[in-house]
C-alpha positions in Angstrom: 8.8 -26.0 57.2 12.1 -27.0 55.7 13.7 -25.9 52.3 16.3 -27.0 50.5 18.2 -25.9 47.2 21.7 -26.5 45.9 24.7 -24.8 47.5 28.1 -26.0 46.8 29.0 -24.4 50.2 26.0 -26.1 52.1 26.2 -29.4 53.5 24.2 -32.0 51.8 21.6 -33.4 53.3 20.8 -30.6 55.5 17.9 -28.1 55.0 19.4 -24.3 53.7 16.1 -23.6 55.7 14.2 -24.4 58.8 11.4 -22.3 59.8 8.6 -22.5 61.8 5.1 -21.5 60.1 2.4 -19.1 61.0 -1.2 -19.3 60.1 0.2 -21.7 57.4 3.0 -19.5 56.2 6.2 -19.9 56.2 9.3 -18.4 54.3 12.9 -18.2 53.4 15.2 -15.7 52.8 18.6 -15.6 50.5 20.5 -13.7 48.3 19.9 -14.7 44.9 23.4 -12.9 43.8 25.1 -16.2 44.8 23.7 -18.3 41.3 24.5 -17.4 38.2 21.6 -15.8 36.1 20.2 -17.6 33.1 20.3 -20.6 35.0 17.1 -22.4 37.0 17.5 -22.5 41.2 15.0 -25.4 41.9 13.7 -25.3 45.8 11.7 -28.5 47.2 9.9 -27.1 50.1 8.5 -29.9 52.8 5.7 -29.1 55.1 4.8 -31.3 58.4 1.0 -31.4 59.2 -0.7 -33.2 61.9 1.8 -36.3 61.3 1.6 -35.4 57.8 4.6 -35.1 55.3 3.8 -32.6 52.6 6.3 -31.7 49.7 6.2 -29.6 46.7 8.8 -28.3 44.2 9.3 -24.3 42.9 12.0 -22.5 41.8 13.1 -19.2 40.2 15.7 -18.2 37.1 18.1 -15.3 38.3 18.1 -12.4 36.0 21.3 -10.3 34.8 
Protein backbone atom coordinates (compact mmCIF):
# COMPACT_ATOMS: atom_id res chain seq x y z
CA UNK A 1 0.00 0.00 0.00
CA UNK A 2 1.44 3.37 -0.80
CA UNK A 3 0.11 6.93 0.34
CA UNK A 4 0.77 10.01 -0.71
CA UNK A 5 -0.16 13.69 0.50
CA UNK A 6 1.47 17.08 -0.01
CA UNK A 7 4.71 17.91 1.80
CA UNK A 8 6.76 20.83 0.77
CA UNK A 9 9.64 18.94 2.43
CA UNK A 10 8.91 15.51 0.64
CA UNK A 11 10.08 14.74 -2.59
CA UNK A 12 7.62 14.67 -5.37
CA UNK A 13 6.87 11.81 -6.83
CA UNK A 14 7.64 9.60 -4.01
CA UNK A 15 5.12 7.95 -1.68
CA UNK A 16 5.15 9.74 2.13
CA UNK A 17 4.10 6.08 2.76
CA UNK A 18 4.95 2.57 1.92
CA UNK A 19 3.52 -0.15 3.83
CA UNK A 20 2.89 -3.62 3.54
CA UNK A 21 -0.86 -4.77 4.40
CA UNK A 22 -2.24 -7.37 6.71
CA UNK A 23 -5.48 -9.20 6.31
CA UNK A 24 -6.28 -6.21 3.94
CA UNK A 25 -5.10 -3.43 6.22
CA UNK A 26 -2.83 -1.21 6.06
CA UNK A 27 -1.93 2.21 7.60
CA UNK A 28 0.06 5.39 7.96
CA UNK A 29 1.24 7.35 10.60
CA UNK A 30 2.06 11.34 10.78
CA UNK A 31 1.86 14.24 12.71
CA UNK A 32 -0.92 16.31 11.72
CA UNK A 33 0.77 19.45 13.65
CA UNK A 34 2.80 19.95 10.38
CA UNK A 35 -0.46 21.58 8.27
CA UNK A 36 -2.12 24.41 9.16
CA UNK A 37 -5.74 23.87 10.61
CA UNK A 38 -8.80 25.09 8.73
CA UNK A 39 -7.18 23.85 5.72
CA UNK A 40 -8.09 20.27 3.77
CA UNK A 41 -4.91 17.53 3.75
CA UNK A 42 -6.11 15.36 0.73
CA UNK A 43 -4.37 11.66 0.84
CA UNK A 44 -4.68 9.25 -2.45
CA UNK A 45 -4.11 5.88 -1.08
CA UNK A 46 -3.11 2.98 -3.96
CA UNK A 47 -3.53 -0.58 -3.24
CA UNK A 48 -1.91 -3.50 -5.46
CA UNK A 49 -4.03 -6.69 -5.63
CA UNK A 50 -3.41 -9.80 -7.51
CA UNK A 51 -1.82 -7.53 -10.47
CA UNK A 52 -4.46 -5.21 -9.66
CA UNK A 53 -4.03 -1.31 -9.24
CA UNK A 54 -6.59 0.04 -6.80
CA UNK A 55 -6.78 3.84 -5.83
CA UNK A 56 -8.99 5.85 -3.81
CA UNK A 57 -8.88 9.39 -2.34
CA UNK A 58 -9.61 10.67 1.66
CA UNK A 59 -8.45 13.29 3.55
CA UNK A 60 -8.85 15.08 6.89
CA UNK A 61 -9.17 19.09 7.95
CA UNK A 62 -6.76 19.77 10.99
CA UNK A 63 -8.42 21.38 13.78
CA UNK A 64 -7.05 24.39 16.10
Amino acid sequence: MTAVWPDPNHQPGVPNCLTRTSYELGSCAFPAENFPPGEFVPITITFFFDGVKYTTQTGFTPQP
